[in-house]
Biopython code that builds the backbone (N, CA, C, O; Angstrom):
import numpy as np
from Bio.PDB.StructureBuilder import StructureBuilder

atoms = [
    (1, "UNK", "N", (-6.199, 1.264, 13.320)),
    (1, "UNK", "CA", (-6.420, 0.310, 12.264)),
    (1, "UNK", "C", (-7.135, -0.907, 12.802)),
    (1, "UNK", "O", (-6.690, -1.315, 13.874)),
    (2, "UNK", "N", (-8.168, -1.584, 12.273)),
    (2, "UNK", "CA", (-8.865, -2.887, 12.480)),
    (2, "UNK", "C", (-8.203, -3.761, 12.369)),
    (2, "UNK", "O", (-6.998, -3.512, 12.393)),
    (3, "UNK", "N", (-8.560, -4.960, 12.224)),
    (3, "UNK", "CA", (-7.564, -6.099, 12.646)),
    (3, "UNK", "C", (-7.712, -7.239, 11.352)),
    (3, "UNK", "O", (-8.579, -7.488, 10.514)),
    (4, "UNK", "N", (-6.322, -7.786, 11.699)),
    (4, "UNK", "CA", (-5.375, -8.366, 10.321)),
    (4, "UNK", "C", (-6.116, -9.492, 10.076)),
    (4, "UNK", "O", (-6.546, -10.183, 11.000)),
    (5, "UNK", "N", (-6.442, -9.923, 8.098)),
    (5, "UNK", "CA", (-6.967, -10.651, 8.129)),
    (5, "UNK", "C", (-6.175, -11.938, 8.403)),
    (5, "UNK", "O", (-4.965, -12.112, 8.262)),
    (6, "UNK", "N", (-7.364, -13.037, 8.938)),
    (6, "UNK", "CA", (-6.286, -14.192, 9.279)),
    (6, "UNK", "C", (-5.356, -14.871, 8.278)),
    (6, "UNK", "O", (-4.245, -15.349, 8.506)),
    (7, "UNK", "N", (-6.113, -14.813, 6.970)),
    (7, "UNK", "CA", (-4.979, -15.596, 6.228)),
    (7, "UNK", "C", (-3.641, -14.984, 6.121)),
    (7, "UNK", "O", (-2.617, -15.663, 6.045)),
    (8, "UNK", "N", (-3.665, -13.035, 6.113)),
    (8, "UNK", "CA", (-2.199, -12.713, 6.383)),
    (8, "UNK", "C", (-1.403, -13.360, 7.207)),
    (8, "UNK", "O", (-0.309, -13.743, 6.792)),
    (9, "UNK", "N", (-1.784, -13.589, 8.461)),
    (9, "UNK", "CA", (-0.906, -13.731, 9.500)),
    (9, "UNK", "C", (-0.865, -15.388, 9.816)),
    (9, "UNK", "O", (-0.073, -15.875, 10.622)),
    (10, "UNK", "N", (-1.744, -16.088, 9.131)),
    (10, "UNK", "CA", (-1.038, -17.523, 9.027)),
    (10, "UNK", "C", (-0.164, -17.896, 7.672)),
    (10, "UNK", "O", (-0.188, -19.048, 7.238)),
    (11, "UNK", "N", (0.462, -17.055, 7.151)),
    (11, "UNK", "CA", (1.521, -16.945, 5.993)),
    (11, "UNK", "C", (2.422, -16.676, 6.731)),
    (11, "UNK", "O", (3.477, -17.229, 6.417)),
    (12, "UNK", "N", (2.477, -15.796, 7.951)),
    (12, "UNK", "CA", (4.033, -15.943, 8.586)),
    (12, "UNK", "C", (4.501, -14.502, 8.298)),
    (12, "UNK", "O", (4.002, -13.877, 7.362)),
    (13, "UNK", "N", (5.502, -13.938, 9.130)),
    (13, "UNK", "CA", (6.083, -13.041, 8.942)),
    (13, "UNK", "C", (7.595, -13.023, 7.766)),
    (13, "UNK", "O", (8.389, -12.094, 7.612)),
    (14, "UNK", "N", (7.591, -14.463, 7.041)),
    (14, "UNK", "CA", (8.585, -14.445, 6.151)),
    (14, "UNK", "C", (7.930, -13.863, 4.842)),
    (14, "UNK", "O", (8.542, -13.191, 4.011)),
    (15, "UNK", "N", (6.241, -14.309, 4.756)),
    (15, "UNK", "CA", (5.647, -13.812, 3.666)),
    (15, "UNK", "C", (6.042, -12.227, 2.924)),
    (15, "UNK", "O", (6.261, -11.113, 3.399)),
    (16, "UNK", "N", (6.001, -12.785, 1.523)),
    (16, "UNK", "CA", (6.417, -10.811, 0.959)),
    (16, "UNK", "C", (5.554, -9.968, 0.954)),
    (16, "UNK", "O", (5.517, -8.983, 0.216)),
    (17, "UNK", "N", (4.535, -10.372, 2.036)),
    (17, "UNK", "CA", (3.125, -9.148, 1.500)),
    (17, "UNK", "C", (2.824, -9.629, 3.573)),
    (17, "UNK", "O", (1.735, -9.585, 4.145)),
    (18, "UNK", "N", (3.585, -9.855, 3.930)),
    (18, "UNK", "CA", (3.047, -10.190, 5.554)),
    (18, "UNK", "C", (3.136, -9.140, 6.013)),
    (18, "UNK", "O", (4.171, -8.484, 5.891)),
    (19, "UNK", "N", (1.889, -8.624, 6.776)),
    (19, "UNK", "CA", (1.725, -7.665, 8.384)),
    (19, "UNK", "C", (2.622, -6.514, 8.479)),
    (19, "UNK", "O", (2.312, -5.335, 8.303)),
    (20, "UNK", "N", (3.550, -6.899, 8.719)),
    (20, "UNK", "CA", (4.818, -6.037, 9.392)),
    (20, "UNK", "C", (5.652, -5.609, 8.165)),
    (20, "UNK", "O", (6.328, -4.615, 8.430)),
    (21, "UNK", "N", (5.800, -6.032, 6.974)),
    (21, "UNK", "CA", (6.330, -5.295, 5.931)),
    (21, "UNK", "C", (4.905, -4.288, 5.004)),
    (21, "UNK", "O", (5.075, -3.631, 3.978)),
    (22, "UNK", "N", (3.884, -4.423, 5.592)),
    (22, "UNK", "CA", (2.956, -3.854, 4.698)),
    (22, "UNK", "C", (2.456, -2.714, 5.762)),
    (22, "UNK", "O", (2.021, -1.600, 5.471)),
    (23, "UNK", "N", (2.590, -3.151, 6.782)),
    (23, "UNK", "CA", (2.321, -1.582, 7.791)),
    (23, "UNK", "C", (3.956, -0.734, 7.779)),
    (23, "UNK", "O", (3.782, 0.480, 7.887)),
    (24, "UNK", "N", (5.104, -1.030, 7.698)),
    (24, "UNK", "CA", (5.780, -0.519, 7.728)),
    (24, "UNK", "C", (6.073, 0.274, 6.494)),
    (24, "UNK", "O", (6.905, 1.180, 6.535)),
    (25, "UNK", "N", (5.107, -0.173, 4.856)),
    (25, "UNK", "CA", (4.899, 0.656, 3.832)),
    (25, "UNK", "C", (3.677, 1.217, 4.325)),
    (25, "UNK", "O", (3.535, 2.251, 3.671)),
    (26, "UNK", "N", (3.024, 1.138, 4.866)),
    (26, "UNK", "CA", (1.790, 2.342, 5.271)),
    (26, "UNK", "C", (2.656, 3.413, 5.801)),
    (26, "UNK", "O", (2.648, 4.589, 5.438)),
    (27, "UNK", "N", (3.261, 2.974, 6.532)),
    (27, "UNK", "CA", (4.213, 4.155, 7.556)),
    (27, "UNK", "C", (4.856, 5.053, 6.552)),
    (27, "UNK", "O", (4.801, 6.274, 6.695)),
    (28, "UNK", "N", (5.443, 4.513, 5.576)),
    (28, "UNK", "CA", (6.571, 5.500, 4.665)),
    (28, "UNK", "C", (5.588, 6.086, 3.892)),
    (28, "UNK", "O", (5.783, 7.301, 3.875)),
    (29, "UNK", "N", (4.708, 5.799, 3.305)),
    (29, "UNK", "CA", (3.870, 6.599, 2.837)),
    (29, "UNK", "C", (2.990, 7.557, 3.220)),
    (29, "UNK", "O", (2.659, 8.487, 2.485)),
    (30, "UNK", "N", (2.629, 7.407, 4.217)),
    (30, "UNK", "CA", (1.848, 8.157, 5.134)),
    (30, "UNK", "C", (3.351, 9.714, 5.269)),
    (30, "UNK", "O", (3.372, 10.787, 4.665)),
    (31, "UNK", "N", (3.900, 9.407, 5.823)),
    (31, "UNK", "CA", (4.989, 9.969, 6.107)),
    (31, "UNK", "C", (5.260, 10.961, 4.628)),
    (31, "UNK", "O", (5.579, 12.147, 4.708)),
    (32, "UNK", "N", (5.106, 10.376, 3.564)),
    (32, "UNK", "CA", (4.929, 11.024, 2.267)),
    (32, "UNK", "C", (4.140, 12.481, 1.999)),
    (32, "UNK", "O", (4.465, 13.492, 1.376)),
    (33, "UNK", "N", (2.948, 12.106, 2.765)),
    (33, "UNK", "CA", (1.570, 12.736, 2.128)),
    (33, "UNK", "C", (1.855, 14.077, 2.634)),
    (33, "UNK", "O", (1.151, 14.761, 1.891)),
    (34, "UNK", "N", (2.528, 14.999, 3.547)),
    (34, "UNK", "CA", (2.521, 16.246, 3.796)),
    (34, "UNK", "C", (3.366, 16.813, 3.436)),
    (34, "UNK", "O", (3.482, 18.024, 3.622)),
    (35, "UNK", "N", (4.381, 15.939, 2.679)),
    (35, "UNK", "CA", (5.577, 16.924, 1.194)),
    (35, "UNK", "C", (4.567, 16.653, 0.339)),
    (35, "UNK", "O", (4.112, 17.765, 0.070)),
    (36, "UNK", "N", (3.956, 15.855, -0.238)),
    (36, "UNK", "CA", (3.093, 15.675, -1.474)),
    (36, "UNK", "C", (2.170, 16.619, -1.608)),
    (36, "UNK", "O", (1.769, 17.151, -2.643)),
    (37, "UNK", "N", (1.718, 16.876, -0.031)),
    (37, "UNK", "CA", (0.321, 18.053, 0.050)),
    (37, "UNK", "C", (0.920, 19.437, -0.451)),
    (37, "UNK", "O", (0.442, 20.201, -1.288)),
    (38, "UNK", "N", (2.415, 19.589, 0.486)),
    (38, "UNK", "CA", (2.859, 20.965, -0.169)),
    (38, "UNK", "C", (3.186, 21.247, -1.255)),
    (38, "UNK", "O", (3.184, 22.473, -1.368)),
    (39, "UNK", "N", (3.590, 20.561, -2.493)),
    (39, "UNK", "CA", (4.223, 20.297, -3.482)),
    (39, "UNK", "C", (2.756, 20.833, -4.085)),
    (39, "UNK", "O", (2.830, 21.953, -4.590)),
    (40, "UNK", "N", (1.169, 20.082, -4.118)),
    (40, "UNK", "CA", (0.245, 20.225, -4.351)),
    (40, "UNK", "C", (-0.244, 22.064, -4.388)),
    (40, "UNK", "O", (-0.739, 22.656, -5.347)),
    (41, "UNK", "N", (0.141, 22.710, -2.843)),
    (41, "UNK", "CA", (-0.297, 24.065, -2.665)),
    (41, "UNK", "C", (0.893, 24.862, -3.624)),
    (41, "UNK", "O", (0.574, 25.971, -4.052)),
    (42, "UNK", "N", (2.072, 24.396, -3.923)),
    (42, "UNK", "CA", (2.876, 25.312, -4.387)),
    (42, "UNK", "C", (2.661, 24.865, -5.726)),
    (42, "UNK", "O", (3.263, 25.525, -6.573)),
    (43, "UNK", "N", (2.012, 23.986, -6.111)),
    (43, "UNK", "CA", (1.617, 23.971, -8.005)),
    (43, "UNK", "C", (2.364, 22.990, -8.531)),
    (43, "UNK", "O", (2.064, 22.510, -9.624)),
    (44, "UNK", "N", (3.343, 22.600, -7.885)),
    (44, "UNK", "CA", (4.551, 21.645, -8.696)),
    (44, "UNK", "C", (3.570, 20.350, -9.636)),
    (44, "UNK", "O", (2.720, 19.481, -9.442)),
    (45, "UNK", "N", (4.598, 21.116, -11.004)),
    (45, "UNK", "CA", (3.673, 19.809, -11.455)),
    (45, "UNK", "C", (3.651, 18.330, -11.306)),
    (45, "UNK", "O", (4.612, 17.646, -10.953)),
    (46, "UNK", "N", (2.559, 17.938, -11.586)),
    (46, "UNK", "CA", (2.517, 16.274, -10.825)),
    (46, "UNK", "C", (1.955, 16.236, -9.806)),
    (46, "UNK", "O", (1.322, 15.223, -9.507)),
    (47, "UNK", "N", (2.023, 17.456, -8.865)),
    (47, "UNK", "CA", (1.651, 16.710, -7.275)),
    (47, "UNK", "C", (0.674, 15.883, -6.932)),
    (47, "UNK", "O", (0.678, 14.980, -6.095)),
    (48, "UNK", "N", (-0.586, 16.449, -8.001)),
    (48, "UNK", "CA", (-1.927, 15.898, -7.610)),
    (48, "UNK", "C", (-1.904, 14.555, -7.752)),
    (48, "UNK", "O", (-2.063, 13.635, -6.950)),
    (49, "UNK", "N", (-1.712, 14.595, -8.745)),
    (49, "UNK", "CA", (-1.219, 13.292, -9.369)),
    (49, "UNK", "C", (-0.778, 12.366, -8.088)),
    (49, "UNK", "O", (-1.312, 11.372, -7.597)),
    (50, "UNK", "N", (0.468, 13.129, -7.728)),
    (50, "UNK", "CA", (1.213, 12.023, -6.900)),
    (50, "UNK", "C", (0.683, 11.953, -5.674)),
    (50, "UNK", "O", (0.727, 10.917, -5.010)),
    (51, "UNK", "N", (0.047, 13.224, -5.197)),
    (51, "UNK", "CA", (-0.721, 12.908, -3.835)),
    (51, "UNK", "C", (-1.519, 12.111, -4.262)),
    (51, "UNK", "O", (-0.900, 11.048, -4.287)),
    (52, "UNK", "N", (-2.707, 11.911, -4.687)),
    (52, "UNK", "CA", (-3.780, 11.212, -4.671)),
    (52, "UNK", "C", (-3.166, 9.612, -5.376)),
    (52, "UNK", "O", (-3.896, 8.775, -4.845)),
    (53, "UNK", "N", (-2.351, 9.000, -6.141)),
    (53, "UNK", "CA", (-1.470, 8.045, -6.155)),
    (53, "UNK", "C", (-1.184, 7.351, -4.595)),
    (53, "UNK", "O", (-1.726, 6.404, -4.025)),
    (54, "UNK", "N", (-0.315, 8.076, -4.278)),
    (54, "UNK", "CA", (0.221, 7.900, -2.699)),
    (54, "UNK", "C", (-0.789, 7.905, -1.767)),
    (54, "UNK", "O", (-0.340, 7.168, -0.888)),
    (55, "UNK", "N", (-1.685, 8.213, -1.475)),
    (55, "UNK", "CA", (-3.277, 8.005, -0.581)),
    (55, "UNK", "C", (-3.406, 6.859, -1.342)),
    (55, "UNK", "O", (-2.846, 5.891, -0.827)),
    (56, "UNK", "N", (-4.028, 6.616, -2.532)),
    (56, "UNK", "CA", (-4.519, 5.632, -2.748)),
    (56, "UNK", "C", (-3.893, 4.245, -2.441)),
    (56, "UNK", "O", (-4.473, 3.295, -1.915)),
    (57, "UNK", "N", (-2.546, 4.303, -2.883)),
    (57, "UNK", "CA", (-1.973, 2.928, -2.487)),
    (57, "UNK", "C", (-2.091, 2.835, -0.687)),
    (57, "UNK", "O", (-2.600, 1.760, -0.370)),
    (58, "UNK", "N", (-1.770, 3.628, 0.408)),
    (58, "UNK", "CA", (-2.048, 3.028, 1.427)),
    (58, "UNK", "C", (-3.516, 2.749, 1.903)),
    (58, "UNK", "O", (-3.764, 2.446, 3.070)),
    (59, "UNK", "N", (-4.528, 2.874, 0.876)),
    (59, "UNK", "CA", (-5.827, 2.826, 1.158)),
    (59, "UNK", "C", (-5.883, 1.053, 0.406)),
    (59, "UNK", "O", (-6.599, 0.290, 1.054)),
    (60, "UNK", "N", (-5.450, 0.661, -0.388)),
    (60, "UNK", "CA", (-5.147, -0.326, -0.904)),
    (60, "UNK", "C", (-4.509, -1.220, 0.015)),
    (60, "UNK", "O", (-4.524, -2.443, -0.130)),
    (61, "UNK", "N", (-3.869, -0.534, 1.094)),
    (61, "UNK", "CA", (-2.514, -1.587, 1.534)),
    (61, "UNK", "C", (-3.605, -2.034, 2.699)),
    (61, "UNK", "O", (-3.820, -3.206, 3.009)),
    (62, "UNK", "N", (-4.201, -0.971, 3.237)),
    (62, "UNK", "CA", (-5.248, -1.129, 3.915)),
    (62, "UNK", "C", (-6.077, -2.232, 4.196)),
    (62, "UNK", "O", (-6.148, -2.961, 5.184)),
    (63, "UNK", "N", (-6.995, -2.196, 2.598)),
    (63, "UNK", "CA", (-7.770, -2.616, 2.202)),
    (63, "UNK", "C", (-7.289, -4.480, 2.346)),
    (63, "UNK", "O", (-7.903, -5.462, 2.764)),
    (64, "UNK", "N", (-6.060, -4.305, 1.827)),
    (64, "UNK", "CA", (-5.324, -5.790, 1.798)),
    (64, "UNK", "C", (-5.056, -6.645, 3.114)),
    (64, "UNK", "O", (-5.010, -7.849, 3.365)),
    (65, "UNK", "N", (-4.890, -5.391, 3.884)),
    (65, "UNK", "CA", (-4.527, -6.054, 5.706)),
    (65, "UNK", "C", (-5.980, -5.979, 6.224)),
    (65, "UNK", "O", (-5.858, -6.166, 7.435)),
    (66, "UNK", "N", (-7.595, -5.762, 5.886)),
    (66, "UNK", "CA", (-8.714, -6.074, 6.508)),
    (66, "UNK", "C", (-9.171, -7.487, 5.732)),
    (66, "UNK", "O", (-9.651, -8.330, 6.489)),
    (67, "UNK", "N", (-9.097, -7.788, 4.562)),
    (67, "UNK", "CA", (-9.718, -8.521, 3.432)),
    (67, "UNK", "C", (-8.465, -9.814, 2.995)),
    (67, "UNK", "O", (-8.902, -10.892, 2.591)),
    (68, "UNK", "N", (-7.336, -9.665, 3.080)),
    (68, "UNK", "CA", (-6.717, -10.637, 2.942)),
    (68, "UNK", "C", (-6.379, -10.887, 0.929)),
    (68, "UNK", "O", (-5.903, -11.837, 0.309)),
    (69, "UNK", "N", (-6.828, -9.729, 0.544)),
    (69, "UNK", "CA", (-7.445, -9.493, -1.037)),
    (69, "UNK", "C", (-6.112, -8.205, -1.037)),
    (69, "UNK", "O", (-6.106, -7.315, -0.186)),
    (70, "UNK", "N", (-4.815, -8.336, -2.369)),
    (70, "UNK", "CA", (-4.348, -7.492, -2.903)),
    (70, "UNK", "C", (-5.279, -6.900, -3.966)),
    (70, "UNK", "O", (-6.032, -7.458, -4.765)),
    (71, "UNK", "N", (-4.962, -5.383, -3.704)),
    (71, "UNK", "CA", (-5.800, -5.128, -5.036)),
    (71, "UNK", "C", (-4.576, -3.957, -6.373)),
    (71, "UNK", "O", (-4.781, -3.487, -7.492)),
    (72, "UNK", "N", (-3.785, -3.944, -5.737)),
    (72, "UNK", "CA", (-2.943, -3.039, -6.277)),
    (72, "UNK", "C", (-2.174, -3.356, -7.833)),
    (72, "UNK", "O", (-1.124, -3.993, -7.916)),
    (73, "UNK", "N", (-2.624, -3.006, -8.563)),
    (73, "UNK", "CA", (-0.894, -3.637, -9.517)),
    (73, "UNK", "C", (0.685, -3.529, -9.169)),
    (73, "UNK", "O", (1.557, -4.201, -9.721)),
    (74, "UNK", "N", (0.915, -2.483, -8.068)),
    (74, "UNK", "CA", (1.967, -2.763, -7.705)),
    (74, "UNK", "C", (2.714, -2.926, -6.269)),
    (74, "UNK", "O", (2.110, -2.293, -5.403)),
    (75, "UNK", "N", (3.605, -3.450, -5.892)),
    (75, "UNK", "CA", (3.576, -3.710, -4.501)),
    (75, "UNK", "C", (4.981, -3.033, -3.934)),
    (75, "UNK", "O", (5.884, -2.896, -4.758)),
    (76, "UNK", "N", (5.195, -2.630, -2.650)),
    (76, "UNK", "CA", (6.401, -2.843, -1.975)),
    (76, "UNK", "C", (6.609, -1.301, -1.500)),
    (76, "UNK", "O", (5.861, -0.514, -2.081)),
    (77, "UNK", "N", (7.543, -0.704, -0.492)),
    (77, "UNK", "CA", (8.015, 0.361, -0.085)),
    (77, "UNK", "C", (7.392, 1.623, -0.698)),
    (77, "UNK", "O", (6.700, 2.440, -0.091)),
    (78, "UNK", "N", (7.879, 1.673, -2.494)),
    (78, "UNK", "CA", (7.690, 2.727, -3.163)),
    (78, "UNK", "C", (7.046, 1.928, -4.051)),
    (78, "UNK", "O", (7.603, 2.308, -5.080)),
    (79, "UNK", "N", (6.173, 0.987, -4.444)),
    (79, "UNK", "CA", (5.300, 0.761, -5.241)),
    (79, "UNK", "C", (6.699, 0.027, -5.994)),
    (79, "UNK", "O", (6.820, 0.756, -6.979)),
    (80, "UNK", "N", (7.534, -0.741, -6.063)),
    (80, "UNK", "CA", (8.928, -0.421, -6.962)),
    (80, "UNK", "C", (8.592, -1.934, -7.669)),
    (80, "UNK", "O", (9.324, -2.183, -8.626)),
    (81, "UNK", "N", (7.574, -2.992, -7.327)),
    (81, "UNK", "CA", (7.645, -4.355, -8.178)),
    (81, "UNK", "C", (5.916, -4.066, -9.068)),
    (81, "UNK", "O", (5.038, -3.239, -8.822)),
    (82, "UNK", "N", (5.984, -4.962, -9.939)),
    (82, "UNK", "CA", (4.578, -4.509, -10.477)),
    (82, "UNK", "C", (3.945, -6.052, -10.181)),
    (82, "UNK", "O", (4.631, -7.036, -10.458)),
    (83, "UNK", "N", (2.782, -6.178, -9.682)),
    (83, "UNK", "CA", (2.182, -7.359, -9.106)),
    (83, "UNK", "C", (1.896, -8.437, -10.363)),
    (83, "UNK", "O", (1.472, -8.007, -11.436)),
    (84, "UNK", "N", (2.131, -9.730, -10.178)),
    (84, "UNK", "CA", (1.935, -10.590, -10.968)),
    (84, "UNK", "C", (0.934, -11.192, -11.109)),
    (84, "UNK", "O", (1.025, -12.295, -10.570)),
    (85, "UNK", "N", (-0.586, -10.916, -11.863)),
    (85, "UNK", "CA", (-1.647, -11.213, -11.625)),
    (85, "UNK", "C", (-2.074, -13.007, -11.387)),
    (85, "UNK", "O", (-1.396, -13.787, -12.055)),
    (86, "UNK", "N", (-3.179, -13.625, -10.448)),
    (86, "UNK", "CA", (-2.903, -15.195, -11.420)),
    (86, "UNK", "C", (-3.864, -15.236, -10.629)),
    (86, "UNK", "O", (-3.991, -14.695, -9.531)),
    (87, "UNK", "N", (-4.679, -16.012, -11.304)),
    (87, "UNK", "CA", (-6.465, -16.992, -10.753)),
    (87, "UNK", "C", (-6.198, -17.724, -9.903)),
    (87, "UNK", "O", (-5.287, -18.490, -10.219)),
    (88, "UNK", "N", (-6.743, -17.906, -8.523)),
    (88, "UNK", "CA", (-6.624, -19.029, -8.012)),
    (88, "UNK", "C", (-8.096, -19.508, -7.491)),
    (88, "UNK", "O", (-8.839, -18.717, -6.910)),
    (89, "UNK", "N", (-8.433, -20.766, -7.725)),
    (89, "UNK", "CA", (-9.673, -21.375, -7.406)),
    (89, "UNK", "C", (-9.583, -22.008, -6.331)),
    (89, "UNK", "O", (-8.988, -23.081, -6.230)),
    (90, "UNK", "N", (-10.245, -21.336, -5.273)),
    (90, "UNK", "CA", (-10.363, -22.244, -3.903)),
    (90, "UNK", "C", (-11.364, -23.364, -3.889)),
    (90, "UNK", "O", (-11.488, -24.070, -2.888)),
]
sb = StructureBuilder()
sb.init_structure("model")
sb.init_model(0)
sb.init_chain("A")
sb.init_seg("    ")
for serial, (resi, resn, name, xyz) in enumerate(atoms, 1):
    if name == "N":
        sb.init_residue(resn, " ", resi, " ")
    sb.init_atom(name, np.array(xyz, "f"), 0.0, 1.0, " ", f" {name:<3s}", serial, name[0])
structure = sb.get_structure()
């Protein structure tokens, strides 16, 4: 993985979207994707669905730890809060 944008990591590791809680949801998800893949080969319905869901958010979480930019509507472990949108003008 490339390296963290700075404004993450001058928010601190108390932040709810800091470094170390957002790679440690890369981890559980990642960890996801090869029951999701099989679920996919055996037909279960949904899988696709949920595989390509589950890729996408750690491509997102990704995206958030190079750019410093959430892009997700929802955040956390299992996706479990829904993000609170709001403008901010620098």
């Amino acid at each position: 993985m490339g390296k963290t944008h700075q404004s993450i990591i001058d928010k601190g590791k108390d932040y709810f979207l800091s470094e170390d809680k957002v790679m440690s949801w890369i981890k559980t998800n990642k960890e996801k994707l090869p029951e999701l893949k099989n679920a996919m080969f055996r037909k279960v319905k949904g899988a696709i669905q949920d595989y390509h869901y589950c890729k996408s958010y750690i491509d997102q979480m990704n995206y958030y730890l190079r750019t410093g930019t959430w892009a997700s509507d929802f955040y956390g472990e299992h996706q479990q809060y829904k993000t609170q949108w709001r403008i901010i003008h620098e």
